[in-house]
FIPA-198128 format. One record per atom (N, C-alpha, C): residue in one letter; x, y, z; atom name. Coordinates in pm, whole numbers, plus 50000, padded with zeros to 5 digits. Layout:
['A'; [X; Y; Z]; 'CA'];
...
***
This chain:
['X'; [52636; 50284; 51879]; 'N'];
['X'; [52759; 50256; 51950]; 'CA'];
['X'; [52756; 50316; 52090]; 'C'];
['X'; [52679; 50444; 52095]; 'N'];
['X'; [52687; 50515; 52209]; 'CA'];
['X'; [52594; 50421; 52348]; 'C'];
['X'; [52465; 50357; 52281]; 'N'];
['X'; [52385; 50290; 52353]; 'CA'];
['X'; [52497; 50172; 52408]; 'C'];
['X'; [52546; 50110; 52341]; 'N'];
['X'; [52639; 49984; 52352]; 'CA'];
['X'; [52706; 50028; 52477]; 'C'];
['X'; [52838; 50165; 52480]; 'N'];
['X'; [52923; 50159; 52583]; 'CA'];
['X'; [52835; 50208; 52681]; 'C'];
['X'; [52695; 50280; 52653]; 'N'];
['X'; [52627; 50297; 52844]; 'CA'];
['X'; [52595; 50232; 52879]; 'C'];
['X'; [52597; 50063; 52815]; 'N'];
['X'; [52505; 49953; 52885]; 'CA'];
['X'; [52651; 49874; 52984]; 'C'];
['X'; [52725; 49918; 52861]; 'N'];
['X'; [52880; 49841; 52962]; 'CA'];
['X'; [52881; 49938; 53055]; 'C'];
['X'; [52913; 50040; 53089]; 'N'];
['X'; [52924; 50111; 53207]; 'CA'];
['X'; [52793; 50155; 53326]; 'C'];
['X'; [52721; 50105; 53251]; 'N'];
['X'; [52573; 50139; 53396]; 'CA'];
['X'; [52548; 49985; 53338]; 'C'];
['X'; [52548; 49900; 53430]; 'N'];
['X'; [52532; 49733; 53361]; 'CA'];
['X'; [52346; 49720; 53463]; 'C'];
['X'; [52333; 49827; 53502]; 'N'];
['X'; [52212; 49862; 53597]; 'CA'];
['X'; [52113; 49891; 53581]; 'C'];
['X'; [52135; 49997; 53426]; 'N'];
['X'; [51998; 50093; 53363]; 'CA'];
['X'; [51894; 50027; 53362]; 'C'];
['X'; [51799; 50102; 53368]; 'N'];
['X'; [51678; 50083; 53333]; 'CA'];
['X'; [51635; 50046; 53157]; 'C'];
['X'; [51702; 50071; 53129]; 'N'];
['X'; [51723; 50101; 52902]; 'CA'];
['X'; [51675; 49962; 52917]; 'C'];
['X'; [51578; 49904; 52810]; 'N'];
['X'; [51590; 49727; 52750]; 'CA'];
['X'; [51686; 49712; 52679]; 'C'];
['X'; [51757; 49567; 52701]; 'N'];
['X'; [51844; 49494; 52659]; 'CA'];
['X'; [51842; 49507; 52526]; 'C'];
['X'; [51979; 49451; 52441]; 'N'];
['X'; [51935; 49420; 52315]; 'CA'];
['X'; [51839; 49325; 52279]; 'C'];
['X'; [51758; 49382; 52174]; 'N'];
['X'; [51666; 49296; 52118]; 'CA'];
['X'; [51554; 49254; 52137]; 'C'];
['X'; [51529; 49340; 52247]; 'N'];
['X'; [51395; 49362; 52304]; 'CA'];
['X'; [51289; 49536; 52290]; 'C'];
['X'; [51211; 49555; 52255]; 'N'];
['X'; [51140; 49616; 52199]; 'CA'];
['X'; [51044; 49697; 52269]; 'C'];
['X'; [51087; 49828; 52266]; 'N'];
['X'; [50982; 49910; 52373]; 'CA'];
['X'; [50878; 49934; 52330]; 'C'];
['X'; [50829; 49868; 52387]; 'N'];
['X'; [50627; 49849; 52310]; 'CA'];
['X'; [50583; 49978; 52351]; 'C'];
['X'; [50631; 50087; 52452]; 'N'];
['X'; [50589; 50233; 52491]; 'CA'];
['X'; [50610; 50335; 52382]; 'C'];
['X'; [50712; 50289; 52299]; 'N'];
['X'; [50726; 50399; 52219]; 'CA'];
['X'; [50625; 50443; 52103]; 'C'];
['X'; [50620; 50579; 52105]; 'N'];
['X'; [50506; 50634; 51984]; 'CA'];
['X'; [50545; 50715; 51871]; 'C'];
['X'; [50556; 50713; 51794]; 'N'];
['X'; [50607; 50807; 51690]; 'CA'];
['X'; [50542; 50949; 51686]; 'C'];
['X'; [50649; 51024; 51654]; 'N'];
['X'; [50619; 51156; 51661]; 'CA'];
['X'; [50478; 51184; 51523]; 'C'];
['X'; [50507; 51084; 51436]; 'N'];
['X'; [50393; 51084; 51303]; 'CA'];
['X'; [50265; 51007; 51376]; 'C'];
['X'; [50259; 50879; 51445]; 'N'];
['X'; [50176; 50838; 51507]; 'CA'];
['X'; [50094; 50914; 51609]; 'C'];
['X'; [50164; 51008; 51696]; 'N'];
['X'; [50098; 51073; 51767]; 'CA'];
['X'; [50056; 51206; 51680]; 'C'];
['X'; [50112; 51227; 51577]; 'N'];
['X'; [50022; 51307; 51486]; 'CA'];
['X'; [49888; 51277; 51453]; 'C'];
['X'; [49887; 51187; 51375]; 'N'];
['X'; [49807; 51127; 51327]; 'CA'];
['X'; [49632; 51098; 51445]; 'C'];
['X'; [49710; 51041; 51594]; 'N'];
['X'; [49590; 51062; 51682]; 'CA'];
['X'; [49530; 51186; 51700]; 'C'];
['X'; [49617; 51234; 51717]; 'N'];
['X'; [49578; 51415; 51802]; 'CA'];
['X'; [49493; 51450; 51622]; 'C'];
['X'; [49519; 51428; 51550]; 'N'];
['X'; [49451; 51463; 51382]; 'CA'];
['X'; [49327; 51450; 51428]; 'C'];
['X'; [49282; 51316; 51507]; 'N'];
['X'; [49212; 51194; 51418]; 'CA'];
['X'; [49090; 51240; 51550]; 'C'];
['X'; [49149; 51291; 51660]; 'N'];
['X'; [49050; 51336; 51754]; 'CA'];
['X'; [49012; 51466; 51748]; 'C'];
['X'; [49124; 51543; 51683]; 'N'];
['X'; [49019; 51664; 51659]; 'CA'];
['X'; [48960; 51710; 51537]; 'C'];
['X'; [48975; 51591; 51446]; 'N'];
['X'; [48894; 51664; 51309]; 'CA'];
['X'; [48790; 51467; 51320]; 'C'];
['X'; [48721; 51438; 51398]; 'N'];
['X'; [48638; 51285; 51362]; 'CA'];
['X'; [48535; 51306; 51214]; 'C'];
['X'; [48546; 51390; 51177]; 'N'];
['X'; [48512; 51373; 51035]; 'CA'];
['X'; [48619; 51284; 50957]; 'C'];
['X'; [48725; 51321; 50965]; 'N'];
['X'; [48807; 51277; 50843]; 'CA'];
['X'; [48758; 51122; 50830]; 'C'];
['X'; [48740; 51018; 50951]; 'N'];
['X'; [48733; 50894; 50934]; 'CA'];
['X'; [48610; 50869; 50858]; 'C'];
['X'; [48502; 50977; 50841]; 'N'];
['X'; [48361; 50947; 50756]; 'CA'];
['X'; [48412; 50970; 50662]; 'C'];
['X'; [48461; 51072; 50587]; 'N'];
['X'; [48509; 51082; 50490]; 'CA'];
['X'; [48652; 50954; 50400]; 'C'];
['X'; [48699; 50930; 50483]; 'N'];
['X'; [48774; 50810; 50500]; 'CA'];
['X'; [48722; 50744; 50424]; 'C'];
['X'; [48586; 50644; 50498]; 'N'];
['X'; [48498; 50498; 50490]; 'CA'];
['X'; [48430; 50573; 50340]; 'C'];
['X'; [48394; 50669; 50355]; 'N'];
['X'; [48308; 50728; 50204]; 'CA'];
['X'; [48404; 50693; 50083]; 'C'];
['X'; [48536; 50729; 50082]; 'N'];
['X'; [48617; 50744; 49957]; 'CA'];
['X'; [48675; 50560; 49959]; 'C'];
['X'; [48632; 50510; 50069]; 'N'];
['X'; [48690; 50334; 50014]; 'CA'];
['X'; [48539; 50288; 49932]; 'C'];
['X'; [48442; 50365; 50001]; 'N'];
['X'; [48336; 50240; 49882]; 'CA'];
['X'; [48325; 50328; 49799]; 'C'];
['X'; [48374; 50410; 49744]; 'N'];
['X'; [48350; 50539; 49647]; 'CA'];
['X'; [48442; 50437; 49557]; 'C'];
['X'; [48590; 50399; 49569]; 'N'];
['X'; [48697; 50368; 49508]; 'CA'];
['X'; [48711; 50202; 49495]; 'C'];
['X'; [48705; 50130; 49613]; 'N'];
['X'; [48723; 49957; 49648]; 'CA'];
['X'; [48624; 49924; 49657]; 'C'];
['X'; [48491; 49940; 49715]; 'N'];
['X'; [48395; 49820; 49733]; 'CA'];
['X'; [48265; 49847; 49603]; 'C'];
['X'; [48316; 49829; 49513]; 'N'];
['X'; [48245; 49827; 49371]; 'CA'];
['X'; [48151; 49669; 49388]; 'C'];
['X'; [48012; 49695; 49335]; 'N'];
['X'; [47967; 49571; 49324]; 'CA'];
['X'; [47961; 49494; 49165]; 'C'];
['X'; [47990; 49400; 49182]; 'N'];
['X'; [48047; 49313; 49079]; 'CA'];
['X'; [47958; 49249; 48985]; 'C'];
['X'; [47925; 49282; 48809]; 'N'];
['X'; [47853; 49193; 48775]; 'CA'];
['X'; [47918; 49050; 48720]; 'C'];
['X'; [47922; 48961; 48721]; 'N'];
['X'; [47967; 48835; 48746]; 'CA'];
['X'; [47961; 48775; 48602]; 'C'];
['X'; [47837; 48764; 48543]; 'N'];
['X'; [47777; 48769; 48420]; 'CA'];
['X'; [47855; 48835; 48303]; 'C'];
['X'; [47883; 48994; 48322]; 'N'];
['X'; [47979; 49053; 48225]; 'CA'];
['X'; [48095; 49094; 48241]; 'C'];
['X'; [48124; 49010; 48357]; 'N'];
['X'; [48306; 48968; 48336]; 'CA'];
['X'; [48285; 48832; 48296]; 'C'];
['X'; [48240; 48762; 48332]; 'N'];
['X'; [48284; 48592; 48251]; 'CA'];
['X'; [48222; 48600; 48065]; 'C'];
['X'; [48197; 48715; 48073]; 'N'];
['X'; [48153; 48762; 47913]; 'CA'];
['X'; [48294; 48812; 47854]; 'C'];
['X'; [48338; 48952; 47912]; 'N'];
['X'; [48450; 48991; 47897]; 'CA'];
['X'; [48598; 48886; 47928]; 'C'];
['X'; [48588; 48803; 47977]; 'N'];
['X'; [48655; 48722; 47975]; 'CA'];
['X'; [48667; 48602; 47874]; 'C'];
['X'; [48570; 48580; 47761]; 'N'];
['X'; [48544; 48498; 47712]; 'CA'];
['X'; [48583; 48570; 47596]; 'C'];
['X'; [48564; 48689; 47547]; 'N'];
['X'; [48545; 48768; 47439]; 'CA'];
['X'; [48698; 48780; 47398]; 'C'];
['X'; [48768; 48760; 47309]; 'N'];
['X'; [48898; 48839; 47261]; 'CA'];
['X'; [48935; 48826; 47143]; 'C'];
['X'; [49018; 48882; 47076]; 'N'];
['X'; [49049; 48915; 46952]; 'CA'];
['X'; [49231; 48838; 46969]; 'C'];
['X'; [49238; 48756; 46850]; 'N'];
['X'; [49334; 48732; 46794]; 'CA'];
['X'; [49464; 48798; 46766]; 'C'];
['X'; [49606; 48813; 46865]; 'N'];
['X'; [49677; 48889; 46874]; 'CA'];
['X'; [49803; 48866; 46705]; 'C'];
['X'; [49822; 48980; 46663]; 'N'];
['X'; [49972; 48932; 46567]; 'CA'];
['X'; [50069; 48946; 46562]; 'C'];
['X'; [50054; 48908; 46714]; 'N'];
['X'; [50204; 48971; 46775]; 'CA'];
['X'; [50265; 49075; 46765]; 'C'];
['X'; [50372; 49166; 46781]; 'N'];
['X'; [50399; 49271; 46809]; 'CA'];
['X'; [50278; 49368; 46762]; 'C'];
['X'; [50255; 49482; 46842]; 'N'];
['X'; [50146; 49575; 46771]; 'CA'];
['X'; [50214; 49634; 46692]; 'C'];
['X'; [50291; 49674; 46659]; 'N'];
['X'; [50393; 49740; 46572]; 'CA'];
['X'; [50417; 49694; 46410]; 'C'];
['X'; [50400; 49554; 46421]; 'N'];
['X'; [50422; 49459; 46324]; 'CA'];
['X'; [50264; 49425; 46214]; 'C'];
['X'; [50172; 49524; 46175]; 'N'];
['X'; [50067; 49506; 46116]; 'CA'];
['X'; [50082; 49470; 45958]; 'C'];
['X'; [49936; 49419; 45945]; 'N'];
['X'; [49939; 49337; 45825]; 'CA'];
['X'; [49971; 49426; 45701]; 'C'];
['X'; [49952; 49563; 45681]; 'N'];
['X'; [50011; 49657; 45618]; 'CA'];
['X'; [50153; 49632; 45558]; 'C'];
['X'; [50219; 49640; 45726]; 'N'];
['X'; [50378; 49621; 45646]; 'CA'];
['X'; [50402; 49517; 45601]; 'C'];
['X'; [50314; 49423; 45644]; 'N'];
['X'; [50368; 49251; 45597]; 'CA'];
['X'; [50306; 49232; 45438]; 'C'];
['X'; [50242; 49329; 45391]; 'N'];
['X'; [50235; 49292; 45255]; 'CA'];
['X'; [50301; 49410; 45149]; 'C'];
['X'; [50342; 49512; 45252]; 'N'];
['X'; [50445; 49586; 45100]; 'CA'];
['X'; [50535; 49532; 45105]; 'C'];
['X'; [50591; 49546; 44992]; 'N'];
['X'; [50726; 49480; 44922]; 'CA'];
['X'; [50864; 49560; 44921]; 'C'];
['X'; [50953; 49532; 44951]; 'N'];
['X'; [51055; 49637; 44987]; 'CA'];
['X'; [51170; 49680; 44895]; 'C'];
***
């Protein structure tokens, strides 16, 4: 609200209009994050190490369309086994 009445009374400022977007601005976490990132340049090796450590797994193709093929016959609820379905109550 406060931005609103200084634009009515300085109709002059320098401030951008509504709805326009100060591409200058940096976040106080963003500029963390640089000033981090330039004085420790390890972290980014360590970084790239823990994605193919974790995501870039190589794939056997063969024993997933195996595992995919393979399954066992569900009886619905797991709870519901053939046990209870044959005592008598």
């Amino acid at each position: 609200m406060s931005n609103f009445i200084s634009r009515l009374l300085n109709p002059g400022s320098t401030e951008h209009p509504a709805g326009e977007i100060d591409r200058g601005y940096v976040s106080e976490y963003t500029h963390f994050i640089d000033q981090f990132l330039a004085d420790h340049p390890e972290a980014l090796v360590d970084q790239h190490d823990g994605r193919l450590l974790y995501w870039d797994k190589k794939v056997d193709l063969a024993a997933q369309q195996k595992a995919e093929q393979d399954f066992a016959e569900a009886d619905g609820y797991g709870f519901y086994s053939s046990a209870w379905r044959a005592a008598k109550h």
